[in-house]
BATI-656239 format. One record per residue (C-alpha): residue in one letter; x, z, y. Coordinates in pm, whole numbers. Example, Ala and Ser with C-alpha at 12.3 -4.5 7.8 and 13.67 -1.06 7.14 Angstrom:
REM residues 2
+---------+--------+--------+--------+
! residuo !   east !     up !  north !
+---------+--------+--------+--------+
!       A !   1230 !    780 !   -450 !
!       S !   1367 !    714 !   -106 !
+---------+--------+--------+--------+
END
This chain:
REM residues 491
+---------+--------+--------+--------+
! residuo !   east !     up !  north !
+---------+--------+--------+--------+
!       X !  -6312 !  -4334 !   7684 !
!       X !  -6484 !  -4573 !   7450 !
!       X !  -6637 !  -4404 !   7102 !
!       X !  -6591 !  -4559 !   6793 !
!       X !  -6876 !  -4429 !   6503 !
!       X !  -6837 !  -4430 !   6142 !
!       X !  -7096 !  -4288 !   5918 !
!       X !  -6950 !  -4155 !   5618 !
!       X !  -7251 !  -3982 !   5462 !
!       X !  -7372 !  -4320 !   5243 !
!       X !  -7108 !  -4288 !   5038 !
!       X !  -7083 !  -4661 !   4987 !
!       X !  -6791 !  -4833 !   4810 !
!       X !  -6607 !  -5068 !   4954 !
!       X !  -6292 !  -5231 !   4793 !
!       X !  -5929 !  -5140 !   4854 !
!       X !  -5616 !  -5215 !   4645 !
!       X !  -5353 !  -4981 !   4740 !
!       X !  -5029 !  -5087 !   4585 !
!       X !  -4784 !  -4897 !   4849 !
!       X !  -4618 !  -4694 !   4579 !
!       X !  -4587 !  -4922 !   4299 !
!       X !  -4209 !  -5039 !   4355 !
!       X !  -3942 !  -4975 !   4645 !
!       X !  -3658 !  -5128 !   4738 !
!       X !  -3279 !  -5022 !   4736 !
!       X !  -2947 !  -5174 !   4849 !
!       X !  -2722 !  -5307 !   4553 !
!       X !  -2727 !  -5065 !   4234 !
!       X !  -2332 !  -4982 !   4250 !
!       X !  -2457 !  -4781 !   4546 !
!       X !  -2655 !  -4507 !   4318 !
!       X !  -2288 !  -4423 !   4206 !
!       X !  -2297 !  -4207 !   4553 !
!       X !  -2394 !  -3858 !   4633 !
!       X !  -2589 !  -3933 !   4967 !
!       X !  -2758 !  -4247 !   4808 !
!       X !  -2923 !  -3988 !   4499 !
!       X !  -3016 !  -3718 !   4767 !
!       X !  -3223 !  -3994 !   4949 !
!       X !  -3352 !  -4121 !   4666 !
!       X !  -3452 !  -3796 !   4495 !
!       X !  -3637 !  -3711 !   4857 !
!       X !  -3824 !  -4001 !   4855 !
!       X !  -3932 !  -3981 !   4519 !
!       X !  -4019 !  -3592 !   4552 !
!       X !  -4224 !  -3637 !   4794 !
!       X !  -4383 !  -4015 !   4779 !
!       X !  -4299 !  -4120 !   4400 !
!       X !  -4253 !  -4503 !   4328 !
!       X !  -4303 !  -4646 !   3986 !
!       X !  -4055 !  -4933 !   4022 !
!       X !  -3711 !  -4969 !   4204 !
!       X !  -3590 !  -5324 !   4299 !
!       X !  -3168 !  -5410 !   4413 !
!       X !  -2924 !  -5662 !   4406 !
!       X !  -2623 !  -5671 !   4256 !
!       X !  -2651 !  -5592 !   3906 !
!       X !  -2373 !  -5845 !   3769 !
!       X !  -2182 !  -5721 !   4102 !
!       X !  -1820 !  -5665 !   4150 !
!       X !  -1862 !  -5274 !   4186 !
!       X !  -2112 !  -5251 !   3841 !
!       X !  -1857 !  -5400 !   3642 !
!       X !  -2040 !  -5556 !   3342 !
!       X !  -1859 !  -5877 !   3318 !
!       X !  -1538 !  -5841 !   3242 !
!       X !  -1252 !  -6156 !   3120 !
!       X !   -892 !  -6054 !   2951 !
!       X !   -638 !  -6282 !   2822 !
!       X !   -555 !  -6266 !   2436 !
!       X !   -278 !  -6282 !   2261 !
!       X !   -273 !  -6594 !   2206 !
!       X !   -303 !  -6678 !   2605 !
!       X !   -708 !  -6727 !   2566 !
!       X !   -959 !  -6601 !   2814 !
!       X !  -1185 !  -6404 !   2654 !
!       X !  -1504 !  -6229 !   2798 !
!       X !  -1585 !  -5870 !   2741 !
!       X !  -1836 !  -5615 !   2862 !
!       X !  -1856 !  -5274 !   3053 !
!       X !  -2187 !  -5110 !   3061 !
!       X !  -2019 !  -4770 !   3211 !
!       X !  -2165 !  -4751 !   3560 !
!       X !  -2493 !  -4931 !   3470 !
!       X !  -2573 !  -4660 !   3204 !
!       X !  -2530 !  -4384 !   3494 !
!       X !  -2738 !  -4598 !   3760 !
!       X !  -3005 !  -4645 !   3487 !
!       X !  -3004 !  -4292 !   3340 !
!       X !  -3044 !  -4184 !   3740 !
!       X !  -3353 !  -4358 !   3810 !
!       X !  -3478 !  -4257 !   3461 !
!       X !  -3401 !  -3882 !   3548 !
!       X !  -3598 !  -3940 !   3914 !
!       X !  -3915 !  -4098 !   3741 !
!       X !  -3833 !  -4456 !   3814 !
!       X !  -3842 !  -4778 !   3609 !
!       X !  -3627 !  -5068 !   3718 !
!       X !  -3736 !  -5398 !   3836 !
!       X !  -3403 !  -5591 !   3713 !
!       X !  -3319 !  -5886 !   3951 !
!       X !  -3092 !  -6125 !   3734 !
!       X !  -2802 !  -6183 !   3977 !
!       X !  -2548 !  -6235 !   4191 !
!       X !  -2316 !  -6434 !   3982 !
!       X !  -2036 !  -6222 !   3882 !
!       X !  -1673 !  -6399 !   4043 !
!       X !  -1511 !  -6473 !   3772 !
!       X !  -1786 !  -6634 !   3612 !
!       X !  -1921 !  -6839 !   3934 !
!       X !  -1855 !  -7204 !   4025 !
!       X !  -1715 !  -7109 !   4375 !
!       X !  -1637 !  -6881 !   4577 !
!       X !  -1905 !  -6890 !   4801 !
!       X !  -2033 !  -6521 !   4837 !
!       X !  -2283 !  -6352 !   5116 !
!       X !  -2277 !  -6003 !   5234 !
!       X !  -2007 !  -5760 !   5310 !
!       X !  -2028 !  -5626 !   4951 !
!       X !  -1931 !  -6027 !   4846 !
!       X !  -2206 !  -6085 !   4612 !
!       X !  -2140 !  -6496 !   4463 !
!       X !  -2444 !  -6735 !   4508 !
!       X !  -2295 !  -7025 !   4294 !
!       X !  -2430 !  -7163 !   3907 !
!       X !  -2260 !  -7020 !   3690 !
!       X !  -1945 !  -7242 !   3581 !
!       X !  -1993 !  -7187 !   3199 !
!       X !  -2375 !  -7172 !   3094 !
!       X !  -2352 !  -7045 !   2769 !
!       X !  -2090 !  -6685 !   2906 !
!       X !  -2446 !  -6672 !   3155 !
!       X !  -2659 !  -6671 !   2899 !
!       X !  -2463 !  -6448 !   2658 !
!       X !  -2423 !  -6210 !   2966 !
!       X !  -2790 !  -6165 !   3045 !
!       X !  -2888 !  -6152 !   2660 !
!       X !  -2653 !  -5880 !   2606 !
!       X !  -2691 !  -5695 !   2868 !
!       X !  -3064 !  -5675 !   2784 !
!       X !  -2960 !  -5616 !   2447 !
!       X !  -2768 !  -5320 !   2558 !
!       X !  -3051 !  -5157 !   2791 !
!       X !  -3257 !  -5202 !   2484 !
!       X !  -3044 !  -4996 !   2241 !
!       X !  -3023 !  -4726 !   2491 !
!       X !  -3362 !  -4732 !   2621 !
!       X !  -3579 !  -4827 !   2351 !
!       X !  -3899 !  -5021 !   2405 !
!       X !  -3976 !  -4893 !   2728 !
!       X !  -3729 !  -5128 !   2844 !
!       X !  -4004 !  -5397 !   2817 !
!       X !  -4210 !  -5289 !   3059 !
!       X !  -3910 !  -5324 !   3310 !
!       X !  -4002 !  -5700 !   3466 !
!       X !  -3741 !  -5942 !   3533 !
!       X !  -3681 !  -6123 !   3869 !
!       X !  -3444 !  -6448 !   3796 !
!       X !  -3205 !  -6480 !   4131 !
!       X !  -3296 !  -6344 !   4488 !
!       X !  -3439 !  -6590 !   4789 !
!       X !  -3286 !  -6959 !   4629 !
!       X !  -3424 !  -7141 !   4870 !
!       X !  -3211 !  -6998 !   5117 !
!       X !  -2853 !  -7144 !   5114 !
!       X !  -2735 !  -6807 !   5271 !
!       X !  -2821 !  -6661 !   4915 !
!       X !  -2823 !  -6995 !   4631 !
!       X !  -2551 !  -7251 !   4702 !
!       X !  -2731 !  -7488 !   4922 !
!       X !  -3063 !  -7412 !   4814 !
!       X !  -3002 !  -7613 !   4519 !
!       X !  -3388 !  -7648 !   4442 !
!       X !  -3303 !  -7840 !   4134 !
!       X !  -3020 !  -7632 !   4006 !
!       X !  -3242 !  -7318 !   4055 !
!       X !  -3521 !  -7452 !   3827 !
!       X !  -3243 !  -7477 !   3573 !
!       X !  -3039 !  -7123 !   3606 !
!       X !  -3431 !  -7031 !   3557 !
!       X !  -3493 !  -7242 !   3268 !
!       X !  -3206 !  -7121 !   3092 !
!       X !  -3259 !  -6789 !   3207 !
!       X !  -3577 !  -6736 !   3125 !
!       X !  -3529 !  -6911 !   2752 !
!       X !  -3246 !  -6649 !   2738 !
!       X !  -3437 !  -6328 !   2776 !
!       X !  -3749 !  -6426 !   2580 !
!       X !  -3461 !  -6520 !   2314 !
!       X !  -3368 !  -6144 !   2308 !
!       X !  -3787 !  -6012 !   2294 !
!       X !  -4063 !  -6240 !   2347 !
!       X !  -4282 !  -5966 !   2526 !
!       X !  -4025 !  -5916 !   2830 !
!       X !  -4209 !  -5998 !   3150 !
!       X !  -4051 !  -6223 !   3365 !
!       X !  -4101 !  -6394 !   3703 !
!       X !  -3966 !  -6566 !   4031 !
!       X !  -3868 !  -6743 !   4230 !
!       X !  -3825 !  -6477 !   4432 !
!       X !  -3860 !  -6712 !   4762 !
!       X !  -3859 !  -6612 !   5166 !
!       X !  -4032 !  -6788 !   5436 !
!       X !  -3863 !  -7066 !   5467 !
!       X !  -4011 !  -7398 !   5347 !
!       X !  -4225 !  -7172 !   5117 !
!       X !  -4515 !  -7366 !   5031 !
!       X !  -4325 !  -7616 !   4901 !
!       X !  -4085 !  -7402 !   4696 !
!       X !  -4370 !  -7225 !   4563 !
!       X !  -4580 !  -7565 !   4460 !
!       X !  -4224 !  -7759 !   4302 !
!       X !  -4172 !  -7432 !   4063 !
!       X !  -4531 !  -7377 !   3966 !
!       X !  -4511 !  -7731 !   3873 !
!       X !  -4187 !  -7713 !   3706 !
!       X !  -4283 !  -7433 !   3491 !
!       X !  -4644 !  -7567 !   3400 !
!       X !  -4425 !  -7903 !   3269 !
!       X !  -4158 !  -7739 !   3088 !
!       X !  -4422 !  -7461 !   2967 !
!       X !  -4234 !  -7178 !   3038 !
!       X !  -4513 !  -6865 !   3054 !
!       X !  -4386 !  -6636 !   3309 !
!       X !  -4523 !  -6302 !   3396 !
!       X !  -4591 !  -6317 !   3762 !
!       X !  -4479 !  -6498 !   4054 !
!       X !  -4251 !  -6299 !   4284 !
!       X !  -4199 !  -6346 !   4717 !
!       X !  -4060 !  -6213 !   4970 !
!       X !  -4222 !  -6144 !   5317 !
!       X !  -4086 !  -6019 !   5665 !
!       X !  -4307 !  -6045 !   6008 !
!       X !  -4062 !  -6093 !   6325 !
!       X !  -3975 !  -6381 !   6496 !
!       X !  -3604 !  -6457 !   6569 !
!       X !  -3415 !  -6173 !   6672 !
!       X !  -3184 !  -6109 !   7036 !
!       X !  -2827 !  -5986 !   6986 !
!       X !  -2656 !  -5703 !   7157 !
!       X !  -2360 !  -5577 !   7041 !
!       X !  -2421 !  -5428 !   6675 !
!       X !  -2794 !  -5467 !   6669 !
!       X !  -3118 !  -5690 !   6645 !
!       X !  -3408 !  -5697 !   6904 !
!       X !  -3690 !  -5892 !   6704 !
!       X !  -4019 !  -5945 !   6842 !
!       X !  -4301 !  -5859 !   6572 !
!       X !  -4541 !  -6164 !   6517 !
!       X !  -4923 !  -6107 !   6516 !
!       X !  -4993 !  -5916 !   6169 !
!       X !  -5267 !  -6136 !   6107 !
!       X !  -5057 !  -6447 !   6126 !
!       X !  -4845 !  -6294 !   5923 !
!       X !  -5045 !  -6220 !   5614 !
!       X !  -5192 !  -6602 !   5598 !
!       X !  -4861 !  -6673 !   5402 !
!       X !  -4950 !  -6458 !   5147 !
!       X !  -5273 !  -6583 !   5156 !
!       X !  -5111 !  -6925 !   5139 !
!       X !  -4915 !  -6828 !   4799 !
!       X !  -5217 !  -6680 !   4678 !
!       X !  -5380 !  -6995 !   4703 !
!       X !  -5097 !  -7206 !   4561 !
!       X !  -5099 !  -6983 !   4288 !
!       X !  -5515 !  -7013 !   4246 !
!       X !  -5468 !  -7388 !   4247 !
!       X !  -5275 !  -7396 !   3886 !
!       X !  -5435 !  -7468 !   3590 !
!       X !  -5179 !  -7300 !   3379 !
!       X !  -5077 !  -6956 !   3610 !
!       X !  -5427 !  -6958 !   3818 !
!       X !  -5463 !  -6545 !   3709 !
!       X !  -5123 !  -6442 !   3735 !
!       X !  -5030 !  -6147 !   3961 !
!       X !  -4826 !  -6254 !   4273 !
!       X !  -4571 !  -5932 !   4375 !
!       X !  -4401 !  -5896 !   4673 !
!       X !  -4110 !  -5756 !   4582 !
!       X !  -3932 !  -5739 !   4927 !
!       X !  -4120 !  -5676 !   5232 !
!       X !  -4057 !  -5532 !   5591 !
!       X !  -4084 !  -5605 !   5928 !
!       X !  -3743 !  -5744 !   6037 !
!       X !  -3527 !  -5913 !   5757 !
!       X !  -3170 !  -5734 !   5894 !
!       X !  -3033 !  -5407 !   5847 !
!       X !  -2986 !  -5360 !   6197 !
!       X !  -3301 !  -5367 !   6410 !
!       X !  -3358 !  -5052 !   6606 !
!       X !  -3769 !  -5126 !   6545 !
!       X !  -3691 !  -4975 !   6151 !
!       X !  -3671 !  -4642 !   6287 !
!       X !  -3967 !  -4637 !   6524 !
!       X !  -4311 !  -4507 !   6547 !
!       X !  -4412 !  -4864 !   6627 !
!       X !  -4232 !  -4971 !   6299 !
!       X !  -4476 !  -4696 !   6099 !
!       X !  -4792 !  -4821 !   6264 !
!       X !  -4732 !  -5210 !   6206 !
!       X !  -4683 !  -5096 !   5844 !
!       X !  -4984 !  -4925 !   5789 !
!       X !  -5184 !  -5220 !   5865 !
!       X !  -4970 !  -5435 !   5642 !
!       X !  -5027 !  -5154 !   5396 !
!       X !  -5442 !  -5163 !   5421 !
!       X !  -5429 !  -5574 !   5366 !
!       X !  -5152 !  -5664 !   5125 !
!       X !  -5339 !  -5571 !   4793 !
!       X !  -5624 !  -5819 !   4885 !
!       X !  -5328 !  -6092 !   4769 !
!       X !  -5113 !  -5937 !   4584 !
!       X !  -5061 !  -5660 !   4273 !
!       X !  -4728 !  -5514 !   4348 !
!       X !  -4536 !  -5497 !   4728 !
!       X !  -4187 !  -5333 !   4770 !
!       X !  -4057 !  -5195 !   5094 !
!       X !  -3711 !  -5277 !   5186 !
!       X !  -3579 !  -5020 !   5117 !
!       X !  -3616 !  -4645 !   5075 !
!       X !  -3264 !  -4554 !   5251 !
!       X !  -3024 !  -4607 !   5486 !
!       X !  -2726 !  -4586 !   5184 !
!       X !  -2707 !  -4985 !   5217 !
!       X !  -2400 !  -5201 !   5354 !
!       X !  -2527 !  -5547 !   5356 !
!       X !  -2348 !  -5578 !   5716 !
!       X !  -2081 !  -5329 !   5653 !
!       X !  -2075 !  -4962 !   5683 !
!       X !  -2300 !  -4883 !   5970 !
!       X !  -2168 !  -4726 !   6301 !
!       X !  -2473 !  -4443 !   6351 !
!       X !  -2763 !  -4240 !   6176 !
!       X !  -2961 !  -4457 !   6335 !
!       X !  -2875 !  -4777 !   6330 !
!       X !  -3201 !  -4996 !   6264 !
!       X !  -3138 !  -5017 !   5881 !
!       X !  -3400 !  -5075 !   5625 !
!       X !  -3449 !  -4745 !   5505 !
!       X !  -3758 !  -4521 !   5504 !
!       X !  -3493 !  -4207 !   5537 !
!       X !  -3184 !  -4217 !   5750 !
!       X !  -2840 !  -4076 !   5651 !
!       X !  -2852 !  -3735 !   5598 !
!       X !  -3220 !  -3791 !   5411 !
!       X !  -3388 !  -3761 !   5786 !
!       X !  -3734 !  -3878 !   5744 !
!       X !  -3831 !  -4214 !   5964 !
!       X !  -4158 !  -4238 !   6125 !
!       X !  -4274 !  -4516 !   5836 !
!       X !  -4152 !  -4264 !   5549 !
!       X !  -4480 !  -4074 !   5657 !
!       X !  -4668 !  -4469 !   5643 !
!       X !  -4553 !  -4420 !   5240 !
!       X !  -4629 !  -4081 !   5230 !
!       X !  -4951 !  -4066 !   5377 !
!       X !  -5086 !  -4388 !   5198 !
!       X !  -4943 !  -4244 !   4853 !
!       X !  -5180 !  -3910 !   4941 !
!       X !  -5545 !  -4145 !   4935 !
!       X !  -5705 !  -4081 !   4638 !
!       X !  -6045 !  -4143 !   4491 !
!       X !  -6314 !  -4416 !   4617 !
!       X !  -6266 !  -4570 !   4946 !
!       X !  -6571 !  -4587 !   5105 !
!       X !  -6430 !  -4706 !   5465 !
!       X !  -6204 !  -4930 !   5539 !
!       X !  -6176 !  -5103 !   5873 !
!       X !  -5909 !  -5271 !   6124 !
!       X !  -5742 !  -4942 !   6182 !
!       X !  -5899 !  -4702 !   5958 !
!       X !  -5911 !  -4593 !   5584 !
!       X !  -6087 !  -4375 !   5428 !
!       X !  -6145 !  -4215 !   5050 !
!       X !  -6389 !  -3968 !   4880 !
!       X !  -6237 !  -3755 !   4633 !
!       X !  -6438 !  -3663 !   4266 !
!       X !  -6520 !  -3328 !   4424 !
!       X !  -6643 !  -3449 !   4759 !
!       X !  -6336 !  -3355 !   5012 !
!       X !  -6288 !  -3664 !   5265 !
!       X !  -5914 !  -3824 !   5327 !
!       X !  -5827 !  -4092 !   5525 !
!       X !  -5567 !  -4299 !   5763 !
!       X !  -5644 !  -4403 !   6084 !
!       X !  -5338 !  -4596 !   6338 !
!       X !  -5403 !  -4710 !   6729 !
!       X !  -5119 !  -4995 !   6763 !
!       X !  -5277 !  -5078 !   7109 !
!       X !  -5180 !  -4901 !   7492 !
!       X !  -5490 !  -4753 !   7521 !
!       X !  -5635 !  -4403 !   7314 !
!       X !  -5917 !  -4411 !   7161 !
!       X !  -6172 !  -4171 !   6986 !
!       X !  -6328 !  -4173 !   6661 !
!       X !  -6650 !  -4041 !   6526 !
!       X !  -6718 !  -3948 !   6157 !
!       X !  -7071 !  -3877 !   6047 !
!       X !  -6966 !  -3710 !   5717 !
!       X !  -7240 !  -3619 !   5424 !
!       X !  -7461 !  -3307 !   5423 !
!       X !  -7312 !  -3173 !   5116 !
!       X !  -7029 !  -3102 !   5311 !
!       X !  -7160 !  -2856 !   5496 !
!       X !  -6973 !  -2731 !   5766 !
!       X !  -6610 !  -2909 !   5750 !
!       X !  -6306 !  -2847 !   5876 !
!       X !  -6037 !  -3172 !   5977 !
!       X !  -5689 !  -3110 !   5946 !
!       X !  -5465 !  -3392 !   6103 !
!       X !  -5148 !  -3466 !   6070 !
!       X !  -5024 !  -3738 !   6333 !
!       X !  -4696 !  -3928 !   6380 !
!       X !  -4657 !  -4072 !   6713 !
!       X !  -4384 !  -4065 !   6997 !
!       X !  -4345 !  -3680 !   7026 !
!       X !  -4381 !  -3618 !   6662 !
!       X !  -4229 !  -3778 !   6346 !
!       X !  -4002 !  -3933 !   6501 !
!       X !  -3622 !  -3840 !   6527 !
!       X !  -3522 !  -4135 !   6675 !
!       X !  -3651 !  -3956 !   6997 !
!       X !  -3452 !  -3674 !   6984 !
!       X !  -3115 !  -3804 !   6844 !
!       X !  -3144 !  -4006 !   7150 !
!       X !  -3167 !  -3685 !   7363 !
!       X !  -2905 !  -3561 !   7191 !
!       X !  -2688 !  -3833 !   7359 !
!       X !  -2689 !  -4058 !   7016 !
!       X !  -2375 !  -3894 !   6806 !
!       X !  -2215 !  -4153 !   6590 !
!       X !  -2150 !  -3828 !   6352 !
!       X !  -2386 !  -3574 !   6297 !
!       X !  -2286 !  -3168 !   6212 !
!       X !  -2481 !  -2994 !   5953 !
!       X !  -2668 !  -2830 !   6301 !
!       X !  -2775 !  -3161 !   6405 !
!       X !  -2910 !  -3292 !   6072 !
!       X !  -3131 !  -2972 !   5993 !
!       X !  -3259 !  -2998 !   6397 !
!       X !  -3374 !  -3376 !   6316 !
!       X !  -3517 !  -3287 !   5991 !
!       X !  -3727 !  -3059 !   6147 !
!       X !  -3803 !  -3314 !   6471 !
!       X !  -3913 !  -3546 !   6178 !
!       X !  -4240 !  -3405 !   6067 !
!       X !  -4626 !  -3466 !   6195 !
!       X !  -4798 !  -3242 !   6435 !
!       X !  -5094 !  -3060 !   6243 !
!       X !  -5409 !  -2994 !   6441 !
!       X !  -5763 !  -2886 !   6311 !
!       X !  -6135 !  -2879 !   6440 !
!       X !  -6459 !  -2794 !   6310 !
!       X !  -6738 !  -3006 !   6227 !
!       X !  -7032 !  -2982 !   6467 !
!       X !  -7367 !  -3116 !   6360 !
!       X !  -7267 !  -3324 !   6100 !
!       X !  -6981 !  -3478 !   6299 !
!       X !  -6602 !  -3433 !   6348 !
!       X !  -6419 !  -3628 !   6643 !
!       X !  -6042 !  -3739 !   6659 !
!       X !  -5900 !  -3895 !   6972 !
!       X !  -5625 !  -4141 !   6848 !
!       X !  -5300 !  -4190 !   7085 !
!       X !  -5185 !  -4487 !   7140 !
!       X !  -4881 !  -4616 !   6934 !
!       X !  -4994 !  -4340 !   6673 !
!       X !  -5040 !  -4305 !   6326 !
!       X !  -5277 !  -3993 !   6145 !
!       X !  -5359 !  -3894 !   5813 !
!       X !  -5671 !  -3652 !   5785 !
!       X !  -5886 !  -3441 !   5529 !
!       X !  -6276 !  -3316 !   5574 !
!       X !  -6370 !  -3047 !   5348 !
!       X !  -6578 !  -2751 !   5356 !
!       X !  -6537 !  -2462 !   5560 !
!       X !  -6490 !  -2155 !   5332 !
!       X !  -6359 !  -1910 !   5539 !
!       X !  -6394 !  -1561 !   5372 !
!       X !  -6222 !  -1324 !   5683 !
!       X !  -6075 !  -1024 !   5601 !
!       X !  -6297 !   -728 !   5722 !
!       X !  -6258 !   -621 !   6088 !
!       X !  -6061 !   -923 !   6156 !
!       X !  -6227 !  -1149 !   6454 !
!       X !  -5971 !  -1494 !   6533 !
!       X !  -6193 !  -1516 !   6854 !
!       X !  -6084 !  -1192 !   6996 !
!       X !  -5714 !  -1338 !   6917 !
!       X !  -5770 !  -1691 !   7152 !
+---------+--------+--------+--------+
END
């Protein structure tokens, strides 16, 4: 089997951005008004810890700001309900998270249609009355700021969700997006000049040009955003059997040129040349039902995307840290391809150890290659990532520094026998409901494999499986063995 050497005892800096735990996504906020949604969420966050949390759906339906009664005098007048928003925002604030508000959907009564998308009907027209817009975003801002105080400025703003798909803006009105933004944007630095805010908040399709037309429109109507937001998914179109999705991933590579592509539209303006571009939904397939979310192969495709995406961009948010999420109705299984980094019942997926291991590297990188990461702490321990997405194992040499002395590895690996649940809820014959027997058995199916090795001669060795994912630390051997006890008389 082929070698691979890295020498790790120069100690040389190289550069690495990671942003992997600087925002995460969530299905609409009315859905933090559920038990099972806060237990996910509060396992995630114990254990990983995001900074930011990005939804839909905060003029939705099931929120309930927006609110019209007729008068006395047979007028329609508008009035607002900031009940359920208070206890989604004081539950992020109690798990350590600031929100990344996304100004939308329209709320019904207020839209210009009735077209809607999504089982949860969230309305993608213009508003029909501009100025009860307006007066609805300034007050609910005005209202998180009275409760909040001034940390409520650091929260950025997001102006609609993917407008230049008609599935999401009525028919990717280009032109009447630039104005909801216009107005929307006027309306919010109305309320505090030093909220950031951003968008357009664009997918893949027809991109480049979406991307070019609202730099330019902002640059002429000098509106000084924040940041430029995208969104980014890397499959190709997607078979259909019965409830579920069968997309084929596209080369990561090719992938990652359209962010390089923004990045480069964004370079090009004179006016927004230095702004940060954030990513504020990314994963591999763009539905809630593709089988590939809950695989190992899923985990290892991510932590590529994972080691690159900071060379473009300053913030990147999974979609989305649980399964609590009903963009396609109320799913059929525990695991049923959705988004989330947990499934129901907060079982860990193979890419909630991607997050968890990539949140763990601290301190300078000093390697980073195709398939391998790896960080020197202040006081001199080694830790580092290393993924085979090939057929074939292969084996990895570290040369690690003198000072180390002799060093012991502990790995923890995720690959098709560990870390992955999906695995053995299919052995279990694939219940549709799972007892309280069957969740703690998968919990406990859903955790690496540990395995350790001493350093010999200045070297440790790691043989990576294919279709694998590992996190590792190297630091010194200080065995101090209890008298008379001998491990080698025990093995």
């Amino acid at each position: 089997m082929e070698m691979t050497n890295y020498d790790l005892s120069t100690n040389v800096p190289t550069s690495f951005r990671n942003y992997a735990t600087r925002c995460i996504g969530t299905g609409r906020l009315g859905l933090a008004l559920r038990q099972e949604y806060l237990e996910q969420l509060a396992y995630v966050q114990k254990n990983i810890g995001f900074e930011f949390i990005r939804g839909h759906g905060l003029f939705a339906e099931d929120v309930g700001i927006y609110q019209e009664y007729e008068d006395d005098e047979g007028k329609i007048q508008v009035e607002y309900n900031f009940t359920y928003l208070d206890q989604i925002m004081d539950a992020y604030r109690r798990l350590k998270l600031k929100p990344f508000l996304e100004l939308g959907f329209m709320p019904q009564k207020l839209g210009s249609g009735p077209e809607s998308v999504f089982y949860w009907h969230g309305n993608i027209t213009p508003p029909a009355d501009e100025n009860k817009w307006i007066n609805l975003v300034q007050a609910t801002l005005k209202h998180l700021l009275a409760r909040y105080g001034e940390e409520v400025i650091d929260w950025p703003i997001e102006i609609w969700n993917e407008p230049n798909i008609d599935q999401f803006w009525k028919n990717s009105d280009m032109k009447a997006y630039f104005h909801l933004f216009k107005i929307t944007f006027q309306a919010v630095r109305a309320v505090n000049t030093n909220f950031k805010v951003g968008g357009p908040a664009i997918c893949g399709v027809d991109d480049e040009r979406w991307l070019t037309e609202f730099i330019a429109f902002c640059e002429h109507e000098k509106l000084n955003i924040n940041f430029i937001t995208r969104h980014f998914y890397t499959v190709t179109s997607s078979k259909v059997i019965g409830h579920y999705r069968y997309p084929d991933l596209r080369d990561a590579d090719e992938s990652l040129k359209e962010l390089q592509k923004s990045r480069e539209i964004i370079n090009r303006s004179e006016m927004f040349s230095k702004l940060p571009m954030a990513i504020t939904e990314f994963n591999t397939s763009y539905s809630p039902d593709a089988p590939l979310h809950d695989t190992v192969q899923n985990a290892v495709y991510t932590a590529y995307l994972l080691s690159k995406m900071g060379e473009t961009s300053d913030l990147y948010s999974y979609w989305t840290f649980g399964d609590v999420f009903e963009e396609k109705g109320i799913p059929f299984t525990p695991f049923h391809g959705g988004f989330g980094l947990v499934a129901n019942g907060s079982i860990p997926k193979p890419t909630y150890w991607t997050f968890k291991f990539f949140s763990d590297l601290r301190g300078q990188c000093i390697l980073k290659k195709q398939s391998i990461i790896v960080m020197r702490e202040d006081n001199g321990r080694l830790i580092g990532i290393t993924w085979n997405s090939g057929s074939v194992a292969k084996n990895i040499r570290l040369t690690i520094p003198q000072a180390l002395g002799q060093a012991t590895i502990v790995i923890q690996t995720v690959d098709q026998n560990c870390g992955n649940p999906l695995k053995v809820w299919h052995a279990l014959g694939e219940p549709a409901s799972l007892d309280l027997e069957m969740t703690q058995l998968l919990r406990r199916s859903a955790v690496p494999s540990v395995n350790t090795d001493i350093s010999q001669q200045g070297q440790v060795t790691m043989t990576v499986q294919p279709n694998s994912l590992s996190f590792f630390q190297i630091q010194p051997d200080v065995s101090h063995s209890d008298r008379g006890f001998d491990y080698q008389k025990l093995i």
